[in-house]
Backbone bond lengths (Angstrom), bond angles and torsions (degrees), N, CA, C in turn:
res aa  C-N    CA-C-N  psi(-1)  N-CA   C-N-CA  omega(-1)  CA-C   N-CA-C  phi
1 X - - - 1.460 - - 1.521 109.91 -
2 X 1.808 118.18 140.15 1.216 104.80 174.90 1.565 116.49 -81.91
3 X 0.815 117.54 64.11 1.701 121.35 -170.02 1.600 110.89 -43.02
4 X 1.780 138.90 -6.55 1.288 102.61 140.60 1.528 118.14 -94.47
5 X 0.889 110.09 -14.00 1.733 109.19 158.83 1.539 90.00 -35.06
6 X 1.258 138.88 -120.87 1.134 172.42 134.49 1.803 97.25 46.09
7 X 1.422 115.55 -54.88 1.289 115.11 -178.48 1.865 106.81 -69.16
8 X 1.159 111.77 -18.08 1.582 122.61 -159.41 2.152 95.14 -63.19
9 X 1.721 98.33 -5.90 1.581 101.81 -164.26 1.379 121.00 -95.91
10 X 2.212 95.81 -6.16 1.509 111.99 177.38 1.560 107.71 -63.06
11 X 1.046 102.11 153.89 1.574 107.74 -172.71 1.828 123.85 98.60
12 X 1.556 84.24 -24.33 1.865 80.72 -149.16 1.799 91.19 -71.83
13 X 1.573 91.40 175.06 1.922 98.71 -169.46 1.363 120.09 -133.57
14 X 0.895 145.73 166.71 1.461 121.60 -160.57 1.879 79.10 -173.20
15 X 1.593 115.18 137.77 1.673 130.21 160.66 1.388 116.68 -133.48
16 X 1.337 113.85 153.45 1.087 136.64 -171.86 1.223 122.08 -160.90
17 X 1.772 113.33 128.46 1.349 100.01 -178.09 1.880 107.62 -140.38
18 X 1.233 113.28 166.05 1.572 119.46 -143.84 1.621 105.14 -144.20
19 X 1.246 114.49 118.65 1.717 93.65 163.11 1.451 117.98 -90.26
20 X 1.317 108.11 131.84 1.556 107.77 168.49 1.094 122.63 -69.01
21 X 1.428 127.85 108.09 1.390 128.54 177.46 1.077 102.71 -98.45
22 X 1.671 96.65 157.03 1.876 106.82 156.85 1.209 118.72 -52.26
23 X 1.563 134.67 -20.10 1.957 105.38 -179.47 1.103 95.07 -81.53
24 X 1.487 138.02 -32.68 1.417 140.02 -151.44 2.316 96.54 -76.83
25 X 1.211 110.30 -39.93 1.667 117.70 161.81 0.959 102.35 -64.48
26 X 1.922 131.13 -48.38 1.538 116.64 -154.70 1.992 96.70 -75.57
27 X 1.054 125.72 -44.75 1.193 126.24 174.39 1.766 138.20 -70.68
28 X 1.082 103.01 -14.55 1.581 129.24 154.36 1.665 100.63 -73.60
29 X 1.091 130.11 -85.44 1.717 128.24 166.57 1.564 121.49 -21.62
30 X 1.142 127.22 -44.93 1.835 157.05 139.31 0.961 82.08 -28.47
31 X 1.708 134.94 -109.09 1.080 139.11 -135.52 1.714 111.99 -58.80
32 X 1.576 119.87 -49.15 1.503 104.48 -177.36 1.589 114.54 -102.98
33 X 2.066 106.43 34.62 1.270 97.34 -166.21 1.561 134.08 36.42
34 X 1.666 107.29 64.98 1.374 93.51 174.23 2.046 93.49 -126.58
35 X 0.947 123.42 178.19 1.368 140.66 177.38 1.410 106.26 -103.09
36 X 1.535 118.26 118.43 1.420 115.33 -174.78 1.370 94.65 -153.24
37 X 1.662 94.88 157.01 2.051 101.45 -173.78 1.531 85.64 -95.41
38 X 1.489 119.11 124.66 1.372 147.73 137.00 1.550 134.02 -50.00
39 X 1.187 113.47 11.95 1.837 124.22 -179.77 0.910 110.28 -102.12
40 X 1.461 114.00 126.59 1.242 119.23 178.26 1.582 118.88 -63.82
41 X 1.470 90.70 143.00 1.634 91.03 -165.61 1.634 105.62 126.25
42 X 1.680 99.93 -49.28 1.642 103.82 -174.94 1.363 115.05 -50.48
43 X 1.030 109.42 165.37 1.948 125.30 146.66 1.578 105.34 -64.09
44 X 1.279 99.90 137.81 1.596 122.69 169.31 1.807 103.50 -76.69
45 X 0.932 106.99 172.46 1.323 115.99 171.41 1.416 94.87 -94.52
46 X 1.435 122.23 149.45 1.460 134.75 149.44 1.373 121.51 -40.88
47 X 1.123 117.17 153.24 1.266 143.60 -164.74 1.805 128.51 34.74
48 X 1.957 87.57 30.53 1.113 94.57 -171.94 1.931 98.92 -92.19
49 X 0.927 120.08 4.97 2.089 129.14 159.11 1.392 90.12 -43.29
50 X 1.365 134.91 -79.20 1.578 127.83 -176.50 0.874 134.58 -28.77
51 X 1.597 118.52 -9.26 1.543 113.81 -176.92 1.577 96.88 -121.50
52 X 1.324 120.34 28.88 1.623 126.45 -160.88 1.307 87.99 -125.99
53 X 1.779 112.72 153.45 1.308 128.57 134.61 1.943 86.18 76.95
54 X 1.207 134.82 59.63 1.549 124.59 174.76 1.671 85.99 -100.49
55 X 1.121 121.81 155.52 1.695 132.21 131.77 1.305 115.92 -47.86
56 X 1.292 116.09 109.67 1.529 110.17 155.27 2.023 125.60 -94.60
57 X 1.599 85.61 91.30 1.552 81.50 178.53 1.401 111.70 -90.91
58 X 1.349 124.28 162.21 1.330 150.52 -139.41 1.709 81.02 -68.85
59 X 1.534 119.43 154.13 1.447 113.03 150.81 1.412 108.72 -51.89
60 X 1.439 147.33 -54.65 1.147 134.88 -127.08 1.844 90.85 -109.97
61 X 0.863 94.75 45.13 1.734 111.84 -171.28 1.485 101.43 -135.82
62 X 1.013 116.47 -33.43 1.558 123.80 174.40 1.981 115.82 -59.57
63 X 1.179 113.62 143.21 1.355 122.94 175.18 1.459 108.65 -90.54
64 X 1.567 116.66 165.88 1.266 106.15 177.54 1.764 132.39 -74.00
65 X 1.229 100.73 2.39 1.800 98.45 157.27 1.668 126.51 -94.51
66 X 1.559 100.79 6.38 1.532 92.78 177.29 1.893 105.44 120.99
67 X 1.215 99.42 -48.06 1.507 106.51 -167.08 1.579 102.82 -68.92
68 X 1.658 110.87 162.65 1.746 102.32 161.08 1.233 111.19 -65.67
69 X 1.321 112.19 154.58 1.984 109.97 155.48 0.937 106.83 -44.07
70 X 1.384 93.38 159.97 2.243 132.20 -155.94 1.839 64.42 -104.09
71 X 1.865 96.23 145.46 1.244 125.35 164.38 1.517 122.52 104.82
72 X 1.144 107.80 7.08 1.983 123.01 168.22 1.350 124.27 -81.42
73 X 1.151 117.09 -90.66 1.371 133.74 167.20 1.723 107.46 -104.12
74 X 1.340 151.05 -49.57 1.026 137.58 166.44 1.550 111.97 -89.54
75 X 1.709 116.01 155.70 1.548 118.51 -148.67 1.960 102.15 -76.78
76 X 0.743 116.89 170.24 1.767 111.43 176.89 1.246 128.45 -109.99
77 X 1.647 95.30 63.05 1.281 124.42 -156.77 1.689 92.99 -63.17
78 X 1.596 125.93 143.51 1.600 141.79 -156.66 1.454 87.37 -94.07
79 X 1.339 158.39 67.40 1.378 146.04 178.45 1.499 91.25 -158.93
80 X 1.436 108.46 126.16 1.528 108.19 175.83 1.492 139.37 -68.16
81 X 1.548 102.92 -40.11 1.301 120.92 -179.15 1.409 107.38 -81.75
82 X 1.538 115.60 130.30 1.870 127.99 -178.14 0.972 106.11 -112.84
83 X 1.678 151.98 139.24 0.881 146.45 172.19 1.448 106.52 -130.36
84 X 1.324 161.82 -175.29 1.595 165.22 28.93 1.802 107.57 28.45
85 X 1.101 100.49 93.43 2.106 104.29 -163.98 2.208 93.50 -100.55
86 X 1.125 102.07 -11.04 1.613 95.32 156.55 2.154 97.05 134.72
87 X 1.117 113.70 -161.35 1.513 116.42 168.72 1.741 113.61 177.54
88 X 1.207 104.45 -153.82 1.388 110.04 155.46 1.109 131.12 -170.27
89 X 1.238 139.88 150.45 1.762 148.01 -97.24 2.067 91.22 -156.34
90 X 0.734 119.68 87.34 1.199 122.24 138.68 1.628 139.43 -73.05
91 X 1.564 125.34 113.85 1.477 107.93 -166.26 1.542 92.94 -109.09
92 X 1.540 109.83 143.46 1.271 121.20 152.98 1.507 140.39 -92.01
93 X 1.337 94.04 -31.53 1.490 130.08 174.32 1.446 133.59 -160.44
94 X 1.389 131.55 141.67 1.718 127.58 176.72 1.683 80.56 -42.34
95 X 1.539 80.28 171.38 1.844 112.36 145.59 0.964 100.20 -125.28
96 X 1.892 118.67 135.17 1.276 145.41 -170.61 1.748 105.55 -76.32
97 X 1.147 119.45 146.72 1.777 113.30 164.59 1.351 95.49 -89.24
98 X 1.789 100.70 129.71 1.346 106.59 162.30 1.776 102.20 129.75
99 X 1.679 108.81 -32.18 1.496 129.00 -177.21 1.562 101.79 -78.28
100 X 1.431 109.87 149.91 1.609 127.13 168.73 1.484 97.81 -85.07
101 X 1.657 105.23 120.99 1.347 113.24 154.55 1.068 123.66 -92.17
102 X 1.453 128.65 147.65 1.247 125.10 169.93 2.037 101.16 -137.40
103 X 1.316 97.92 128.24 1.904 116.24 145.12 1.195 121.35 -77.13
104 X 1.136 96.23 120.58 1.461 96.53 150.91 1.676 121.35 -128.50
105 X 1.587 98.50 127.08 1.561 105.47 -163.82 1.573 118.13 -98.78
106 X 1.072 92.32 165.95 1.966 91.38 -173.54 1.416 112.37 -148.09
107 X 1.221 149.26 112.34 1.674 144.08 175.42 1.493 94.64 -84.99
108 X 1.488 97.57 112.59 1.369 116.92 167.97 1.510 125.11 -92.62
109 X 1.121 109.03 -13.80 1.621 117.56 164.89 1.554 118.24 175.37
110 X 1.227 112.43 147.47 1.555 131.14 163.94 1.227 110.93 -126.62
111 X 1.715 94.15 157.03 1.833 115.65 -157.42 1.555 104.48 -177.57
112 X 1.656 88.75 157.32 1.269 93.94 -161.43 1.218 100.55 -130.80
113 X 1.359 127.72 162.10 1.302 138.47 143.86 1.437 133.09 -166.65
114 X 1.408 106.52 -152.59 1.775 92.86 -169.37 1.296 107.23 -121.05
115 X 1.210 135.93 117.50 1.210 147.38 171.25 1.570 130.52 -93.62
116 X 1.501 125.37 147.85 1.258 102.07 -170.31 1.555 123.08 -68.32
117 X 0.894 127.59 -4.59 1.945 135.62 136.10 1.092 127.10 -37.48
118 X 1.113 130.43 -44.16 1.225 163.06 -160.21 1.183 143.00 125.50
119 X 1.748 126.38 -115.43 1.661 126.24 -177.40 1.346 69.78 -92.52
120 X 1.739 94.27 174.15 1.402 110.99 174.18 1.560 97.99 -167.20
121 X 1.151 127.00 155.65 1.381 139.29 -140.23 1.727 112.17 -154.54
122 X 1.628 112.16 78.67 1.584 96.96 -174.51 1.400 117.99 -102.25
123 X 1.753 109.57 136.41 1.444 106.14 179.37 1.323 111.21 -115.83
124 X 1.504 109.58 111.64 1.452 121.92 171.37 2.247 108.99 -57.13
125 X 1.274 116.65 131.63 1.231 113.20 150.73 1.383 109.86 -141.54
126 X 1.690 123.96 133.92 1.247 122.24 130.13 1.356 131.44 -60.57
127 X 1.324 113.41 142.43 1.480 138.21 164.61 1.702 118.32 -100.78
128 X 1.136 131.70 141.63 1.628 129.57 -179.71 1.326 99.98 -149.86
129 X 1.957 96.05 110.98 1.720 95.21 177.35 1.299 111.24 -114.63
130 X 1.337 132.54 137.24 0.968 132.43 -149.99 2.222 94.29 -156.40
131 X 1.187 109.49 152.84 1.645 123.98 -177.02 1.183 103.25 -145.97
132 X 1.335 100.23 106.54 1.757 125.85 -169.28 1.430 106.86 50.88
133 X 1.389 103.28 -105.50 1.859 103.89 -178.21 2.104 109.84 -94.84
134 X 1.078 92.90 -15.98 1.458 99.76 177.63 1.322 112.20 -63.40
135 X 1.322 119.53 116.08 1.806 137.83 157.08 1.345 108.09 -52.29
136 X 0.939 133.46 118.38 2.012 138.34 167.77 0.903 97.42 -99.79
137 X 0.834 149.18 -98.23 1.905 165.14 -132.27 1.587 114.26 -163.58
138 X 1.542 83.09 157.58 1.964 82.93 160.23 1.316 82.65 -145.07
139 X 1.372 126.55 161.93 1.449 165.05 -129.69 1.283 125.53 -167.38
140 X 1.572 130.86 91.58 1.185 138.48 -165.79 2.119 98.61 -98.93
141 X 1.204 116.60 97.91 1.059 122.13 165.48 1.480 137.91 -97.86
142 X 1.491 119.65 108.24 1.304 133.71 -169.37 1.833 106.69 -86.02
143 X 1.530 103.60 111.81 1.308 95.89 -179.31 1.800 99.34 -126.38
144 X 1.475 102.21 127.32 1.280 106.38 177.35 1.603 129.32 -110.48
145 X 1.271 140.49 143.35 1.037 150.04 -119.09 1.890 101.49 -137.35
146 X 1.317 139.19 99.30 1.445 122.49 -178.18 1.340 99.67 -129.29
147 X 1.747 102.72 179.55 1.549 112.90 171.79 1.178 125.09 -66.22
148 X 1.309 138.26 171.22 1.665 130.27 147.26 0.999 124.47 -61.32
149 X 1.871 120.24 130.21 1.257 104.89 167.05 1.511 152.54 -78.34
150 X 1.258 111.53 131.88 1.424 116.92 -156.51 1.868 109.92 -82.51
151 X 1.491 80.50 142.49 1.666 104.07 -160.32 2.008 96.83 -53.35
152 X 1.269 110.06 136.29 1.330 126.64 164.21 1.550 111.26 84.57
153 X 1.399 119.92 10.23 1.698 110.75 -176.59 2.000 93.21 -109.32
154 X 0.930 93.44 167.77 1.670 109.19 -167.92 1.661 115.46 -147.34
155 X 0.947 120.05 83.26 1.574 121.79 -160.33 1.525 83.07 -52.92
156 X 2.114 92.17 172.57 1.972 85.91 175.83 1.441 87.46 -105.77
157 X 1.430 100.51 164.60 1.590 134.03 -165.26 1.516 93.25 -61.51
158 X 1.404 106.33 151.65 1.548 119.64 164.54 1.677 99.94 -99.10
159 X 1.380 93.19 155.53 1.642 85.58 175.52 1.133 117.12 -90.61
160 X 1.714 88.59 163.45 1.406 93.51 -173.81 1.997 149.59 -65.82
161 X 1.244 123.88 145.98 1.739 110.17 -146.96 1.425 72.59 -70.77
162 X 2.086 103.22 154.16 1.277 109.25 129.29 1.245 140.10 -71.57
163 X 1.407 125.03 164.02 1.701 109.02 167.62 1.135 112.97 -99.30
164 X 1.934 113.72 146.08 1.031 121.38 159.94 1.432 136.48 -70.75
165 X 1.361 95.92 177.89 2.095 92.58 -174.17 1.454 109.68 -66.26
166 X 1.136 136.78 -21.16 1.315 155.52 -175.55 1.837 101.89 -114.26
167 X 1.442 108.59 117.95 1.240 115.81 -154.68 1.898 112.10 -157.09
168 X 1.319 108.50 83.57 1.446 82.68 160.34 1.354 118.94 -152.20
169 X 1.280 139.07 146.85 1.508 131.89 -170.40 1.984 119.94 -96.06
170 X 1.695 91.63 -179.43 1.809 74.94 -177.20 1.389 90.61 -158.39
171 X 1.050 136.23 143.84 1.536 136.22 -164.63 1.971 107.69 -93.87
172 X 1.350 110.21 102.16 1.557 126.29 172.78 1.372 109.99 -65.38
173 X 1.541 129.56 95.53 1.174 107.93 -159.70 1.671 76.13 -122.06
174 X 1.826 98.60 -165.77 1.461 97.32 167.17 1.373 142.35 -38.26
175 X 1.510 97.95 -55.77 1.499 105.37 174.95 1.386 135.12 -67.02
176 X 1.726 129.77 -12.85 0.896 167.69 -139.96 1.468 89.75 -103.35
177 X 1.035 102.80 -82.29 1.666 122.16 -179.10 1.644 112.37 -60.55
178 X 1.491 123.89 -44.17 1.706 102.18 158.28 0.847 123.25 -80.92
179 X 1.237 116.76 2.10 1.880 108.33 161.46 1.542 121.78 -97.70
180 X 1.510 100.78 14.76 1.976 101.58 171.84 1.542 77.35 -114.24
181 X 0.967 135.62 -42.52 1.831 133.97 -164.42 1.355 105.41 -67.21
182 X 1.710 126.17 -26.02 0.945 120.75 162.10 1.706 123.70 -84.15
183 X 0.932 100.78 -2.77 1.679 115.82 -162.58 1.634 107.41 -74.84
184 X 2.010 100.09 -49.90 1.070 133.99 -150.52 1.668 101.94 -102.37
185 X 1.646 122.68 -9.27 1.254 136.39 -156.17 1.205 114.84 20.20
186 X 1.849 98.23 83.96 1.568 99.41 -174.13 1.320 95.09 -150.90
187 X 1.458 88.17 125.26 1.724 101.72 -158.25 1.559 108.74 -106.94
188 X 1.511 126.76 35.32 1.388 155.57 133.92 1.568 100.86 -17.38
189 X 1.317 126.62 106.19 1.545 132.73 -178.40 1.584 99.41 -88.95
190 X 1.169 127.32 11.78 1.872 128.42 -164.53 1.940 83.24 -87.09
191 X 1.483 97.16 -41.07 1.423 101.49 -163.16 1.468 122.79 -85.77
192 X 1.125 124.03 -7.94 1.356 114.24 171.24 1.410 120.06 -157.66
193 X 1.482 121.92 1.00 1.563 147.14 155.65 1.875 120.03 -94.09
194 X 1.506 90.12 82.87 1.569 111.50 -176.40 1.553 128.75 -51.77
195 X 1.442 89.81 -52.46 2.267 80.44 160.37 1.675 119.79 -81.37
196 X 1.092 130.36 -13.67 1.297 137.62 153.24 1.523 98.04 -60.16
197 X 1.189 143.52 -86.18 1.333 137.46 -173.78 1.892 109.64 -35.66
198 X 1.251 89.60 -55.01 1.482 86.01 -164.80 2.090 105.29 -84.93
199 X 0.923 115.91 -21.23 1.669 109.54 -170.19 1.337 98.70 -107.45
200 X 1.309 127.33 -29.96 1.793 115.41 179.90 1.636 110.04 -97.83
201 X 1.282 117.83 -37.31 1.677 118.21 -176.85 1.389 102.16 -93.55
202 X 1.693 126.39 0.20 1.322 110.12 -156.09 1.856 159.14 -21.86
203 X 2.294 65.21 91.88 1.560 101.02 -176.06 1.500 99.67 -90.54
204 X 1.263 115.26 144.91 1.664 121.62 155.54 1.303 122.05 -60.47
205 X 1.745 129.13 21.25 1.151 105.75 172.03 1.676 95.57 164.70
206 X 1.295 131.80 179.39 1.628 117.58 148.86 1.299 115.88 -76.72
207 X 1.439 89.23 149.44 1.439 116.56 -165.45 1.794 100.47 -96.13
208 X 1.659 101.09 127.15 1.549 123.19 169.91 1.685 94.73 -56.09
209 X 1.540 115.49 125.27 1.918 116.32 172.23 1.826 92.50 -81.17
210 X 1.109 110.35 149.56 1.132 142.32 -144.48 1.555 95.25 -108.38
211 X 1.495 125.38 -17.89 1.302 132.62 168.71 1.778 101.96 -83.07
212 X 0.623 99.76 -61.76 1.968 106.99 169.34 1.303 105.43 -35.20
213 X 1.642 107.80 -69.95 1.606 107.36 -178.31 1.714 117.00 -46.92
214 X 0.955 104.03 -52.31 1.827 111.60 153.26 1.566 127.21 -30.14
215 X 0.766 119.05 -25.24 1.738 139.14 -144.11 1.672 94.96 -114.97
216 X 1.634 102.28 -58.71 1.043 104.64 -160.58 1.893 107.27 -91.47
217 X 1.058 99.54 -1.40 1.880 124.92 161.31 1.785 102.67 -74.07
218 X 1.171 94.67 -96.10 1.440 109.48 153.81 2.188 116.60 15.24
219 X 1.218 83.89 -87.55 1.675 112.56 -179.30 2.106 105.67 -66.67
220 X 1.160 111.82 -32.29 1.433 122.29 166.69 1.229 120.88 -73.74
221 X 1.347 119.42 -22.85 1.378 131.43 174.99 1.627 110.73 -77.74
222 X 1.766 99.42 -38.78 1.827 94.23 -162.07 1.805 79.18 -101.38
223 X 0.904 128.95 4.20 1.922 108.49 158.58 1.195 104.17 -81.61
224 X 1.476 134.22 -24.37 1.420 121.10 179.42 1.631 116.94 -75.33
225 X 1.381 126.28 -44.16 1.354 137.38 172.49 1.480 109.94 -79.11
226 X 1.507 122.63 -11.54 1.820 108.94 -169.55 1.586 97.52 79.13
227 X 1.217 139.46 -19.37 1.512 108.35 179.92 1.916 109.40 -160.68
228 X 1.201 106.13 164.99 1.568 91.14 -153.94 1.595 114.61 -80.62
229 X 1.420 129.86 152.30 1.316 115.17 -159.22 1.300 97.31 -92.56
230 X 1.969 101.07 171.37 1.656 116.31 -170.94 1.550 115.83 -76.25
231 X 1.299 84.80 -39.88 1.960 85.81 170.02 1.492 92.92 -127.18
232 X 1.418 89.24 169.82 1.980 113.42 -177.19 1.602 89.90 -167.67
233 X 1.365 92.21 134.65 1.606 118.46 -170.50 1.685 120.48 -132.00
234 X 1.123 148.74 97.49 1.170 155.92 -179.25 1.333 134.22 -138.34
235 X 1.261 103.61 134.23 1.671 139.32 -172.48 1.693 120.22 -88.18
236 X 1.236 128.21 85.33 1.527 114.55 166.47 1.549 117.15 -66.28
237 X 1.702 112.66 133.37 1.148 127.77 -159.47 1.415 105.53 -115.50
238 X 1.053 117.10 -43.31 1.440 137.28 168.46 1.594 129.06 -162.30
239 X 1.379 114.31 166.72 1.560 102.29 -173.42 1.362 122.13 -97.64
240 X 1.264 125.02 154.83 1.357 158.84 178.14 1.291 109.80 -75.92
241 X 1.732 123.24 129.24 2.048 98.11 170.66 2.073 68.35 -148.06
242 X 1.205 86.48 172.07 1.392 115.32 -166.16 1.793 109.11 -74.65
243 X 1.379 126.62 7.68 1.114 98.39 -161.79 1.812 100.34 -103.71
244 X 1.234 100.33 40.72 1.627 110.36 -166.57 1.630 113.32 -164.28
245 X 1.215 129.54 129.49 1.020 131.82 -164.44 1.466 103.83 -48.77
246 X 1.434 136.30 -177.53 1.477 149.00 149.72 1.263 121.35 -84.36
247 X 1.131 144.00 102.18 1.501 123.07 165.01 0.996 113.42 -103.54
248 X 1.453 109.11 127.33 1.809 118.72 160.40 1.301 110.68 -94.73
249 X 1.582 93.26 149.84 1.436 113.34 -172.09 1.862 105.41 -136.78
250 X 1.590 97.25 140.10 1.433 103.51 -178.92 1.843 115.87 -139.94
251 X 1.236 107.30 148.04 1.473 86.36 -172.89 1.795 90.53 -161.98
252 X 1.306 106.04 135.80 1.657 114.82 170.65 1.378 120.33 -54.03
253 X 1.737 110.16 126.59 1.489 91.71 -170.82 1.468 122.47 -108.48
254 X 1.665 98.28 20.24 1.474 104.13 169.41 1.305 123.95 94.98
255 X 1.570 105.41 -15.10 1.600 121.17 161.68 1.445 116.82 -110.33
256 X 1.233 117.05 27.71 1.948 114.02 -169.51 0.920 113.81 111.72
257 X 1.766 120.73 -50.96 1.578 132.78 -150.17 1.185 96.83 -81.58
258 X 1.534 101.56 -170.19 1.436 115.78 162.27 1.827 104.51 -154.10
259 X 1.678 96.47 155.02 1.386 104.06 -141.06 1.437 82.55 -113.75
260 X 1.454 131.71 147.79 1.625 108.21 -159.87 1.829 81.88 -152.34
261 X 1.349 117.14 157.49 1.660 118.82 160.35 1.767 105.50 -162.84
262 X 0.872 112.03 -176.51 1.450 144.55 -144.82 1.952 109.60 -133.81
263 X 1.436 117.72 119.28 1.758 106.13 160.50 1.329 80.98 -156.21
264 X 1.652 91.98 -172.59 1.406 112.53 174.28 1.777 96.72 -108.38
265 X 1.297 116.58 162.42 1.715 111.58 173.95 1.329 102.91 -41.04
266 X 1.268 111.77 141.52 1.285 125.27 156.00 1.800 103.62 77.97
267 X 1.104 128.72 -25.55 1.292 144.42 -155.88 1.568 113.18 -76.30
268 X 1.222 130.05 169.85 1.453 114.19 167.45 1.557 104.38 -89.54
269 X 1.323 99.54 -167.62 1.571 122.15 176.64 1.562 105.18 -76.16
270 X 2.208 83.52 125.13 1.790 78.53 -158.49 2.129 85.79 -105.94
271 X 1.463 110.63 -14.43 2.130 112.72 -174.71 1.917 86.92 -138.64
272 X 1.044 120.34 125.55 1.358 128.04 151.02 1.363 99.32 -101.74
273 X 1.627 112.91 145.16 1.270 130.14 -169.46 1.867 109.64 -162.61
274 X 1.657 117.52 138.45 1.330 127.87 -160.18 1.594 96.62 -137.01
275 X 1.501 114.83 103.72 1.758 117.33 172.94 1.789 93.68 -93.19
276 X 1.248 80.16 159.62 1.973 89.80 175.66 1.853 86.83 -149.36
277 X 1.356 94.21 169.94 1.401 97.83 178.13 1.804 108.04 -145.72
């Protein structure tokens, strides 16, 4: 990789702005079954910024895994596989239904190194959402970049998560997952195009999005306190695919927060995640 090629992309900026409507709440609420007031005027539910402010590039702009072409606003880093490798979420304020959102994004750095996978390629971006003069959040997003995996190697297993005292699962099946992929307009084939997942990325299955897993951390955190926390912080450890329930796990960490993660049964830790309030 020419990695200052690649760094030459720190700085660059990219905006976007969105009104939050009620179907866009009523169907976010739909999707992770939660109960939320829809009047304009209200508070949104948390971590509903993720489904705000996407690029809509042309279909015929799209590459063959779903995503737009590498070389717009993020750098066109030579490694096939993209993942969401974790970030962190500072809130300042809801966003109201009914208010113009706007992002504004920034790549604050790319980097490389070698992992036991192989090369690997990380691109830091902030996000800053803000409605008119109102501060919402800012959003530190870690997106990482690897090789394909090569036929016949088998990393060794991480062990397996324990469960926490706070414990319950929810089955990620097909529909589950094109309805956050549609939510999020993210046309990622890992997530809901099964021989593409399994014969070109060869994954065992669709892959849980890692913004969801967030979400659904996220939303587990503010059922434990009654209300949603100020920061939320999370790490992808490994991946999630549908052929196994989800379990979330939550547990007090003795300073206020709560310390929250993600496996499949029996599985290791697939999202570690830290709310504070």
């Amino acid at each position: 990789m020419e990695i200052d090629h690649l760094r030459g992309w720190i700085g660059r900026e990219d905006s976007l702005s969105e009104i939050l409507t009620p179907t866009l709440v009523a169907r976010f609420a739909a999707t992770f079954d939660r109960d939320v007031p829809l009047d304009n005027g209200a508070d949104a539910p948390a971590m509903i910024h993720l489904c705000l402010c996407h690029p809509a590039a042309p279909t015929t702009a799209l590459a063959s895994d779903g995503h737009p072409r590498r070389g717009g606003f993020l750098p066109p880093v030579p490694l096939p596989r993209r993942m969401w490798a974790g970030g962190e979420i500072v809130f300042a304020a809801a966003p109201r239904i009914g208010e113009t959102i706007t992002r504004r994004s920034v790549i604050e750095d790319v980097a490389t190194k070698q992992g036991r996978s192989g090369a690997l390629c990380f691109v830091t971006v902030r996000h800053h959402y803000t409605a008119g003069e109102r501060r919402l959040l800012s959003e530190r997003q870690d997106i990482v970049y690897r090789e394909a995996a090569q036929p016949g190697t088998t990393p060794p297993a991480p062990p397996p998560a324990e469960s926490g005292p706070y414990r319950h699962s929810l089955t990620a099946g097909p529909a589950l997952l094109f309805r956050y992929s549609a939510l999020t307009f993210n046309g990622h084939r890992i997530h809901y195009d099964l021989p593409y997942a399994t014969e070109t990325e060869g994954y065992p299955g669709l892959m849980v999005h890692g913004p969801m897993q967030a979400t659904l951390l996220a939303q587990m955190a503010e059922d434990q306190r009654g209300t949603p926390p100020k920061t939320f912080r999370f790490r992808s450890l490994s991946p999630l695919f549908d052929r196994a329930p989800v379990m979330l796990n939550a547990r007090d960490d003795g300073a206020g927060g709560v310390s929250l993660w993600t496996s499949a049964p029996g599985g290791p830790v697939a999202m570690e995640a830290q709310a504070t309030w």
